[in-house]
N, C-alpha and C positions, 0 to 999 in steps of 0.2 A: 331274700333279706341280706344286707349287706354285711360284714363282722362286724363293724362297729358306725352306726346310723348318726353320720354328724351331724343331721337334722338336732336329734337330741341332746349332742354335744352342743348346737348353738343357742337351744333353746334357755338352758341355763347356765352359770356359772359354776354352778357348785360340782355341774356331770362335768365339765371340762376338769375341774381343780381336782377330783377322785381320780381321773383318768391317766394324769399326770402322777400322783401320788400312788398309784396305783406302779408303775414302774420300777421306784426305790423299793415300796413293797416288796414287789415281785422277786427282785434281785435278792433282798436281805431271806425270803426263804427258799429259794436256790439255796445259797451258801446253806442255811439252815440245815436242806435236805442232804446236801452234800458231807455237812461235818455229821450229822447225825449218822449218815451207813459209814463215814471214815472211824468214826469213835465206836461204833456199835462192831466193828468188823476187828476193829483192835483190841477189845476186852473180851469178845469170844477167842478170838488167837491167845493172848495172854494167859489166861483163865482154863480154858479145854487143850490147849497143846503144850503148853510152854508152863503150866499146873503152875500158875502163881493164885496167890491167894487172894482174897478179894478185898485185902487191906491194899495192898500194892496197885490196885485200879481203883481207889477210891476215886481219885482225883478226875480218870477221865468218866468216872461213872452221874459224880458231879455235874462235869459240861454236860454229859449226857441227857443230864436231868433237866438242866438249864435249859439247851436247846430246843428239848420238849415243849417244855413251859411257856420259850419265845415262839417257835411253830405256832402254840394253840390262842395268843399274841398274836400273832399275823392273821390268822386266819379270822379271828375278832374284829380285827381292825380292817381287814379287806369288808365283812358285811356289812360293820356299823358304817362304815361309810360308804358303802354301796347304800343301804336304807337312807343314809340322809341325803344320797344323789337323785334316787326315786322320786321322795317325797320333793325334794326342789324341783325335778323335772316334772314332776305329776301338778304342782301349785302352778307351776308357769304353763304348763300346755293349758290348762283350765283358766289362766287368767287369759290367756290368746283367746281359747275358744270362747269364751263370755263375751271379748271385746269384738270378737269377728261378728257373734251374734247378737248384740245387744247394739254396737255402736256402729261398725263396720257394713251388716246388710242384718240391719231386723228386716222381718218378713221376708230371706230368701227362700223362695219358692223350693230352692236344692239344698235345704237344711230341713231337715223332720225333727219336732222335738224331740221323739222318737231315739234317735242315731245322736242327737247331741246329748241326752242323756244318758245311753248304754257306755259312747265313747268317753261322755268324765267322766262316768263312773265305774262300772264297772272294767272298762277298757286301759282308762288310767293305772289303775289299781293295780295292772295285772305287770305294768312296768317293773316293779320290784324286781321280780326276778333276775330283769334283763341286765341291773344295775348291781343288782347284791349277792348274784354267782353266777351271772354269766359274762359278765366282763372278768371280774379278780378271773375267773379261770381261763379264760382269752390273752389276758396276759401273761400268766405263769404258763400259757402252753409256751408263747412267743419264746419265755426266758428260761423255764427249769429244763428244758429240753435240752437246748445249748451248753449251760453249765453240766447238765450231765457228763454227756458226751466228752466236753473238755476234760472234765474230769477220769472220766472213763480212760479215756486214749492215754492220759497219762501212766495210766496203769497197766493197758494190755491195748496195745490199737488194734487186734482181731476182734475183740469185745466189742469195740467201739463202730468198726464198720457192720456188724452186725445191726447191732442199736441202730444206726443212718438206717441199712435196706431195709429194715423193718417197722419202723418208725412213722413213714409215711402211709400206710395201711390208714392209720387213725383217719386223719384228714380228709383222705381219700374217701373215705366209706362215710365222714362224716358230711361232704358237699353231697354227695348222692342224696342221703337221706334228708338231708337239708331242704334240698329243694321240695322234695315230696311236702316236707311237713308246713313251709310257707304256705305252699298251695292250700292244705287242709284248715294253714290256723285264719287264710284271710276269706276261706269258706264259711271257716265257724263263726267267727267273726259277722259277717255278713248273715247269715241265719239268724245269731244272738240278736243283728240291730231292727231284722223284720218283726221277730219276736216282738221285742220289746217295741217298738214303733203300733203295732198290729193291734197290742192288749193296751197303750195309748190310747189311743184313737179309736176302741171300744170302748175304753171307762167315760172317755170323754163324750160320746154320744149314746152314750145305757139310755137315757131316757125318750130317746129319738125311736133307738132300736126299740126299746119296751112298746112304745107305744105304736109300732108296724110290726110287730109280732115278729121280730127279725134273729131275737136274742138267742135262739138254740142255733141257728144258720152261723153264727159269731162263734159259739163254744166247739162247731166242728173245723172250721177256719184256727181255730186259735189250736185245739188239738192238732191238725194235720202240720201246722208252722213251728210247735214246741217237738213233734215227732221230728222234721228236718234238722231241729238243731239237736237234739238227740243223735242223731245219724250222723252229723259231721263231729259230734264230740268224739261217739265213738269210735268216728275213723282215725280222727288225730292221735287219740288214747292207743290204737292200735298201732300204729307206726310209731309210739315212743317209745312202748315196749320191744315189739320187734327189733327196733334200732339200739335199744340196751340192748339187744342179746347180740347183737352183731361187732357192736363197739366195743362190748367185756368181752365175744371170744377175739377178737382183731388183738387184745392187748395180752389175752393171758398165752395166744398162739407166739406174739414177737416175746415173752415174758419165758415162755417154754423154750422157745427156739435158743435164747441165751443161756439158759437154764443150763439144755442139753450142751450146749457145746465147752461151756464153763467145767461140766463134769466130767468129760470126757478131756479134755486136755488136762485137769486138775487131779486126774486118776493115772495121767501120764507125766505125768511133773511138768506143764508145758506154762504153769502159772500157780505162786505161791498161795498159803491158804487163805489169807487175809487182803490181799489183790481179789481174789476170787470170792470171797462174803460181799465184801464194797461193791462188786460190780452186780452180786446178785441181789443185794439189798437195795439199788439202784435202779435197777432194771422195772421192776410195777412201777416207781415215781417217776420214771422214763414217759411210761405212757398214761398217767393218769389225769394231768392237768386237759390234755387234747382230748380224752375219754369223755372228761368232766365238759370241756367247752360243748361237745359235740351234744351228749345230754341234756345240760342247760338250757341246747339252743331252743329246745320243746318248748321248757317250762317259761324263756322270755316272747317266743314266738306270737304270742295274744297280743303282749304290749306293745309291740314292736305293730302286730297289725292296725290294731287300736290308733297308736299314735300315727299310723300313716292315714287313717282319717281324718285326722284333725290337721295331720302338718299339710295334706297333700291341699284344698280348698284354703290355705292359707299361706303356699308357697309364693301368691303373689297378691299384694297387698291391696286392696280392694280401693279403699281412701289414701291418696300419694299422703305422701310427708308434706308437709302444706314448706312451700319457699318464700322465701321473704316478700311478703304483697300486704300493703293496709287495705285494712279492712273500710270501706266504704259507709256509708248510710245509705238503705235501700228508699227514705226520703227522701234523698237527692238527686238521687241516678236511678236511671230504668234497669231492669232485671232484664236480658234479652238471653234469648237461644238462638245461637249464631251455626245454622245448617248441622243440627244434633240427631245422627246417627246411635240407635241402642239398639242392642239384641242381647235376651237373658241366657247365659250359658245353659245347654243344654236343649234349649230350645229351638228349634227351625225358625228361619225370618226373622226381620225387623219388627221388631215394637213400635219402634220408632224411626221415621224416613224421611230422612233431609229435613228434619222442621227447625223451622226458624219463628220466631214471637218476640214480640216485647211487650212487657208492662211497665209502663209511664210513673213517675212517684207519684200515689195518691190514685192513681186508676183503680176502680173495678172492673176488671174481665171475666167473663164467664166462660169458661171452656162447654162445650155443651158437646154432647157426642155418646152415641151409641156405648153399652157395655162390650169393652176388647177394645177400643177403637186408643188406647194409648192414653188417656186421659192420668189415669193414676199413677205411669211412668213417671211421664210431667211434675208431678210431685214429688214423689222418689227421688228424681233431679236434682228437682229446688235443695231437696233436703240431706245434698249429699248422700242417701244410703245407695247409690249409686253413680256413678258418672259415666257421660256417654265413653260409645265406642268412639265415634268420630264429632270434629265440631269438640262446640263449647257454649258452657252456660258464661253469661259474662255480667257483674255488677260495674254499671259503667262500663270501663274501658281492662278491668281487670277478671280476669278468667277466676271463680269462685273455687278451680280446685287449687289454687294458688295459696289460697289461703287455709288457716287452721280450721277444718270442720267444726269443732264445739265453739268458737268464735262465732263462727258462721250461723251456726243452728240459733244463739241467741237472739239473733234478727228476724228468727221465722218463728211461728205460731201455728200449729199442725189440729186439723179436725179429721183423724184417718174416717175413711170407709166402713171400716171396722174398728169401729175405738170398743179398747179393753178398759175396765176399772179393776184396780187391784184391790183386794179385801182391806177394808178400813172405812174411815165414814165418808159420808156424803162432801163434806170441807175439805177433807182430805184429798180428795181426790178432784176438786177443781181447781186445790190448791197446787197440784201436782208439779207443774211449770213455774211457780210464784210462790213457795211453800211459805216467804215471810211477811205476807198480805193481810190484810188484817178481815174479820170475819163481815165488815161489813162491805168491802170491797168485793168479797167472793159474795156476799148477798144481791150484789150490783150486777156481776156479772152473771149468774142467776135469772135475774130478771131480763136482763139485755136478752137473755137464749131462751126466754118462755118455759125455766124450770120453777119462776118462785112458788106457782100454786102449787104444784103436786110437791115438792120439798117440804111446804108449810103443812101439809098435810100429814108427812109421817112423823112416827112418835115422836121421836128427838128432833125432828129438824134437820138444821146442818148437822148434827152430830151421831147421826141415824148409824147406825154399821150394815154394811151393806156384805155379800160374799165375794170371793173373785170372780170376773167376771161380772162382775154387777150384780150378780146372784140377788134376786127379791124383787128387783127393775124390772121394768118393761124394755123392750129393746126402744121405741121411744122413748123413755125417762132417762135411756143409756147414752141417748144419741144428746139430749141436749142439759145431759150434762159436761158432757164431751167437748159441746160445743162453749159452754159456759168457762170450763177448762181454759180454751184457745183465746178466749175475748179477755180472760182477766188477766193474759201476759201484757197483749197490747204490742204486740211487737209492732214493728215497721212491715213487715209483710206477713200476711196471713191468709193461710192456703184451707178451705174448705172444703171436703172429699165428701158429696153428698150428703148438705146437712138436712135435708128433711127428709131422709128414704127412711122408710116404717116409722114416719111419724103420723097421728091421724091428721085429720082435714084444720080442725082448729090447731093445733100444735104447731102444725105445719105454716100457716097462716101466721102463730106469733111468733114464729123465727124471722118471716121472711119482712115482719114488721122491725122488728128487731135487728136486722140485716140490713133494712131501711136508712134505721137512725143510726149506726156506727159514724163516725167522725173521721174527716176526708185526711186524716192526719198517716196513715199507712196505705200500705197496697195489697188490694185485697184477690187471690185468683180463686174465683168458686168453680168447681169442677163437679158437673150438675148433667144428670140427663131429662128435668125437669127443664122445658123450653120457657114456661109461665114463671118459674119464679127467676131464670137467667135475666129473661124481659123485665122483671121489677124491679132485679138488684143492680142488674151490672150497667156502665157505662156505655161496654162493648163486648160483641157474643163474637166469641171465636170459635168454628166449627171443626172437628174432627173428625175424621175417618180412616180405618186400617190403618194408625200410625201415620197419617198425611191431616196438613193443614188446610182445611178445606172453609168456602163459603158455609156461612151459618144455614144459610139457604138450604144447601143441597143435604144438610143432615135428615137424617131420618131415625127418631129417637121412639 
């Protein structure tokens, strides 16, 4: 981990403005630390040698007070705004990772809900630290160090090069351990996201498991994954401790070392007695800001992992900055894939190889092709949550990553593969894309996708409440209401990822009637491994294989 992670400094404003603020800080308690052992070393002298009375040091006993007061003042002001540098960087890593996964790449295969939920939450969380004492002490190493020292040599430079040889010890012993404990915090770290991804993706499948007798097989899984992260806690825990007792003896040995040698020239007259308080009063704040850094780095170590999940899968921008290009009518102009190269990180191979396609305005095509064979890429395309490797999607004569993504999406109308319904009613949720339609338009649309009967059927109607998920639905009721969804936008292009799969025989039958009668006014691509209903809807069957565009022919579905 780096000292100070400009990742995070660029993520927000508010960690850059702290960090700077944090300087003047720094410097105004140097001075602090400095006049406190110079006042504190002069009223012991006054007072025990020189037997004045304690009316005659009121005055420095006063600043005395004072400088106290501004110290416990600085050190306020160093965390209050460390906490509000956290919370800004913790609101903005979270608004990235939403936009990464909501807008940028739903459905990336190398995002688990899992890891996007432990990293904003618990992972963000843990940034506090890194922001609210382990920076202020990052910098008051960089500055009360130096002031010392200046200060020091002014009074005795034997003291001072003491202070230098010895000084470095902190540092030193603090990258050692440093490294070790990276290692442990982006182990633990990595444990915590299987964890919580693991016990995911059992609650979400209990009733799969329950019903294959699988659920006691999960509770020894889920112990043996809560034991690893057990084990990397308690490795980290161990090395923080350890490394206090290495860092308190590293300071209280250079704290000793001054100590002695201060006594021994001061028992020889080699150095007055109030030169010699200042320099020993000095000496622990010598080493404590570097102490302080070195410890802290434990307690920011999480966050610091944490955010390098989030910042690392978003250090390069998924969707470009769209550049100046108007936006077309896909009315007007054909959609074409102009020799579009994809492969999904992480993955071996092409998805997608050399294809090129066009859709005409007003055309229906059917894509028709094996499961794997690239079909659903093809839509990920259209739809922006990706863009190819090589090549280009192009409307007309202008490349679609040219332009603004949410611009773009408004001309497309999406029936995924897997469509979700989020908890709320039946209207609601056709309304989803069209939310200010009026109920009898989503009744339209309804019928157009062969949901009117089973809709009129339940208690409420459109106004039925359903779960997330669709919860109460049949995965057919799911699918076309999904589809009723995508017809009542009406866009100019409308892309359909399997709309009859677990639909029954008649269901299936009124979509594909329904698919029939849509109106030649947009461009429609169905993406179908159904050859019988490609044959009924589309104009023209385009065939796919292994990511190549192949004769309709040679498919084999």
């Amino acid at each position: 981990m780096r000292p100070v992670d400009r990742r995070l400094l660029d993520v927000s404003p508010a960690a850059r403005t702290f960090l700077v603020a944090c300087v003047p800080l720094g410097a105004l308690t140097a001075a602090v630390i400095v006049g406190q052992a110079t006042l504190l070393a002069l009223v012991v002298d006054d007072v025990f040698l020189r037997h004045r009375d304690l009316a005659a040091v009121a005055v420095p006993l006063a600043v005395l007070a004072s400088l106290a007061l501004a110290r416990g003042l600085l050190s306020w002001a160093f965390e209050a705004g460390g906490h509000l540098a956290a919370s800004s960087t913790a609101a903005a890593l979270r608004r990235r990772l939403v936009r990464h996964v909501l807008h940028d790449r739903p459905g990336d295969p190398a995002t688990t809900s899992g890891e996007v939920a432990t990293a904003a939450v618990a992972g963000v969380e843990a940034l506090d630290p890194y922001f609210a004492r382990y920076l202020p002490q990052l910098v008051l190493g960089a500055i009360v160090p130096v002031m010392i020292l200046v200060r020091v040599a002014t009074l005795d430079v034997t003291s001072a090069l003491v202070m230098a040889f010895t000084l470095p010890l902190i540092p030193i012993f603090g990258i050692l351990i440093g490294r070790a404990t990276e290692e442990r915090a982006q182990a633990r770290y990595a444990a915590l996201a299987r964890l919580s991804t693991h016990f995911l993706d059992v609650v979400r499948g209990l009733t799969t498991l329950r019903a294959f007798n699988r659920g006691e097989a999960q509770v020894e899984r889920l112990a043996a994954t809560g034991e690893e992260y057990r084990r990397e806690t308690m490795g980290t825990l161990r090395i923080a401790f350890l490394s206090a007792l290495v860092l308190e003896l590293a300071a209280t040995l250079g704290t000793a070392v001054v100590a002695v040698e201060i006594g021994i020239r001061l028992d020889r007259g080699g150095i007055g007695f109030a030169s010699a308080m200042t320099i020993l009063v000095l000496a622990p704040e010598l080493y404590a800001p570097l102490r302080n850094a070195a410890a802290q780095f434990h307690a920011s170590a999480d966050g610091v992992a944490a955010a390098d999940h989030i910042l690392d899968p978003l250090g390069e921008q998924v969707v470009p900055a769209p550049a100046p290009a108007a936006l077309l009518d896909p009315r007007d102009v054909p959609v074409r894939f102009d020799h579009v190269h994809f492969a999904y990180p992480g993955r071996e191979g092409l998805v997608l190889d050399d294809v090129s396609l066009a859709l005409a305005p007003g055309e229906r095509v059917a894509l028709l092709g094996p499961s794997g064979a690239g079909k659903s890429t093809i839509a990920r395309l259209l739809l922006r949550f990706d863009d190819p490797g090589r090549g280009r999607v192009l409307l007309g004569g202008t490349d679609i990553a040219d332009v603004d993504a949410d611009a773009w999406r408004l001309n497309v109308a999406w029936m995924p593969q897997r469509p979700h319904l989020a908890a709320g009613t039946i209207a609601d949720a056709i309304r989803l894309g069209a939310p200010e339609e009026p109920i009898a338009e989503v009744a339209d649309a309804a019928r157009r996708a062969g949901a009117e009967g089973f809709i009129a059927a339940l208690p409420d109607a459109y106004e039925t409440r359903v779960g997330d998920g669709g919860a109460g639905l049949s995965a057919g009721q799911v699918r076309r209401i999904a589809l009723a969804r995508a017809l009542l936008r009406e866009a100019p292009l409308l892309i359909l990822d399997e709309p009859t799969t677990s639909l029954d025989e008649e269901s299936a039958r009124l979509v594909a009637e329904s698919l029939e009668r849509l109106p030649r006014s947009g461009t429609m691509l169905l993406i179908t491994h159904d050859e019988a209903l490609a044959r009924r809807v589309a104009d023209r069957i385009v065939g796919m294989s292994d990511g190549h565009i192949v004769p309709a022919s040679e498919v084999s579905v």
